[in-house]
N, C-alpha and C positions, 0 to 999 in steps of 0.2 A: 471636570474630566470629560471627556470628548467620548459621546457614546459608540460601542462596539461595532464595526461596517460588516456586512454580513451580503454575500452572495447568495443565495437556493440553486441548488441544480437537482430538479425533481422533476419528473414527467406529471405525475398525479396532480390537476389542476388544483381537486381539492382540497387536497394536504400540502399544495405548493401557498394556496390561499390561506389556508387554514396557520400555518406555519408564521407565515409571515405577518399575521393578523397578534398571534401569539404573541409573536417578538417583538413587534411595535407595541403592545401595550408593555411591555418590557423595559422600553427604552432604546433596544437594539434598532440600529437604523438597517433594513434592506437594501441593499444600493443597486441591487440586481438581480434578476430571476432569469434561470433559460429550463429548457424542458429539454436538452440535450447535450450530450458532452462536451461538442465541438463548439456549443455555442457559448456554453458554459465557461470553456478554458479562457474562450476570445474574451468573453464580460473580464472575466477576473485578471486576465494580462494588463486588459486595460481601464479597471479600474481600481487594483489594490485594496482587494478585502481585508479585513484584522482575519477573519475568517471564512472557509468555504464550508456549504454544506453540501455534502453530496450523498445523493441517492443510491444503489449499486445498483439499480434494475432501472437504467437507461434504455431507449429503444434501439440508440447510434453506437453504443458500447458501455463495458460495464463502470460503475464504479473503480472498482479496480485499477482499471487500465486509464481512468479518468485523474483519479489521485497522483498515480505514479506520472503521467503528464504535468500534471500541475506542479509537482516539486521541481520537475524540469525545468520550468518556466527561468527563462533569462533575469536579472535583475537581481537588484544586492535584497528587493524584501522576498524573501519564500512563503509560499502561502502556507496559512495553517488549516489543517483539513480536518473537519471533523464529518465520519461518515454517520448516516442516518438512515434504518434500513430494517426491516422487515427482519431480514438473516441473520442468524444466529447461528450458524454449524461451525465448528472447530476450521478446515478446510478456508472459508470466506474469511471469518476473522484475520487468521494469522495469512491470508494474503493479502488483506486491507492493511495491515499494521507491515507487512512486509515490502510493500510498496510505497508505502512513506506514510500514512495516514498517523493524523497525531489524537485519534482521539474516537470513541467508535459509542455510538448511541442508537437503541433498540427504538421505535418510532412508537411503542406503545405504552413510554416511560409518563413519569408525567410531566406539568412544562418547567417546576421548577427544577427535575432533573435536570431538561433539556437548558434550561437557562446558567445552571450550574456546569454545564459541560462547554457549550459556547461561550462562558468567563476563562474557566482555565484552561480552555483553549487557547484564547486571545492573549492572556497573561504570559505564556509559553511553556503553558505543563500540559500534560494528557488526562484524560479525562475516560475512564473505563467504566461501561456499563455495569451493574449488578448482576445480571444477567448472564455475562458472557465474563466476569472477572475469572471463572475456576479454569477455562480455556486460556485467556491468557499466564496467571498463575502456572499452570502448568509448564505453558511451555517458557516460560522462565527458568522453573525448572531442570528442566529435560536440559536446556544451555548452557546449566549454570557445570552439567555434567559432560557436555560434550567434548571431543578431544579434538584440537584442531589439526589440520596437514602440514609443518612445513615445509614449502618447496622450496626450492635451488633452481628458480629459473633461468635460462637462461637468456631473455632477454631481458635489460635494466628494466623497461618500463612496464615490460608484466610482472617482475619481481617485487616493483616498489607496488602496484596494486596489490598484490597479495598477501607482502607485509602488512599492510593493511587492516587488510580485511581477508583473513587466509579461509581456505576450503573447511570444511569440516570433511570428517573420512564419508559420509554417506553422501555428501554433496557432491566428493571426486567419484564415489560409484556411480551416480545418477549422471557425470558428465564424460566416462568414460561409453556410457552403454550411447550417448547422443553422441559422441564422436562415430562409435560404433554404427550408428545409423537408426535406433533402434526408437520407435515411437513411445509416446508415455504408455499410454496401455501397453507395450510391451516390457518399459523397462518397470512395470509396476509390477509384471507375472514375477519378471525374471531375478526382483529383488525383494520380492513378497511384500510390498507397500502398496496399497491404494492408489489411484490416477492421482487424486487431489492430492497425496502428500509429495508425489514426485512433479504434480506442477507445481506445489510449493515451494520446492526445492530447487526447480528447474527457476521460479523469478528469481528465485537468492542466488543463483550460478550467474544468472544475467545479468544480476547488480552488481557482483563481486568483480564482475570480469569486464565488466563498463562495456557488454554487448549488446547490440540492438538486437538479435534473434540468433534463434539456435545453433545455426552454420557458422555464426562469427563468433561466437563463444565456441565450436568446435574448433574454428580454425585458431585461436587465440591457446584453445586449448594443445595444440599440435606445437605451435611456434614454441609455446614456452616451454614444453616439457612437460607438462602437466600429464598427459597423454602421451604415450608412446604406439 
């Protein structure tokens, strides 16, 4: 069996060394280290990891926004991302898991955690910390309750995304108040939620609606009806 190929994208020399010291006595092959996101994505485009490790406390951008790049990536293999990270707040998680991350691991686990998470990774399951499982759990949850929008768009190809992958009712407040003009901090006063849960809300609007940024999710939201 052909051992696991494994990327790092961590800035901390240390724990970048440390890490990969670990996983070769493992078995796990390194194939790649970068200490920044941009360099990171580039390794991984071009060399086809079984799995990506990524940091969220990049200096060039965060994890986050690093993951959600990486599943973008062209090509029939999609990376598998498992995050590696200090943060544990409700808020990170469910934007790491929201952005496509298949797997999320506390840096202060121990390694056969961490080895046990980079297998089911690579295999193609997720892999949830102890730590941060009652956050996820939750909002499982909370989903399993939610009621979704149907709309009647009126253009086919914003109808056939929505079929899809429809709004939920607090995702079309949160995208009416950004049509409206209205910043996060304000649509968090004005909707009694938190920054974090309305930027949370605000990736899931971006991903439902296949938008690069908030004006083209506004304007998509204008076209189709969504918004009036």
């Amino acid at each position: 069996m052909s051992p696991i190929r494994v990327v790092l994208i961590e800035d901390h020399d240390l724990t970048r060394v440390g890490m990969k010291i670990t996983l070769q006595q493992q078995g796990i092959e390194v194939i790649g280290e970068a200490t920044t996101g941009a360099e990171g994505i580039n390794l991984v485009e071009s060399l086809q990891p079984d799995v990506v490790i990524v940091d969220l406390g990049l200096p060039d951008t965060d994890g986050v926004e690093v993951t959600k790049r990486l599943k973008g990536l062209p090509g029939e293999k999609v990376p598998r991302v498992l995050i590696l990270t200090l943060t544990d707040t409700e808020e990170t998680v469910l934007a790491a898991f929201a952005a496509g991350a298949d797997s999320y691991c506390i840096k202060d686990t121990s390694s056969e955690n961490l080895l046990q998470a980079i297998k089911q990774t690579a295999e193609g399951n997720s892999w949830v910390d102890p730590a941060i499982a009652s956050i996820v759990l939750n909002q499982v949850r909370k989903a399993a309750d939610v009621k979704t929008v149907q709309i009647d768009a009126s253009d086919p190809e914003y109808k056939q995304i929505l079929a899809s992958t429809p709004l939920t009712e607090r995702e079309l407040e949160v995208l009416t108040e950004i049509v409206n003009g209205y910043s996060n901090a304000q649509i968090a006063e004005r909707l009694y939620i938190t920054v974090g849960t309305v930027k949370t809300h605000v990736r899931n609007i971006l991903n439902k609606l296949c938008a690069d940024d908030r004006t083209q999710a506004a304007v998509r939201a204008l076209r189709s009806g969504l918004v009036k």
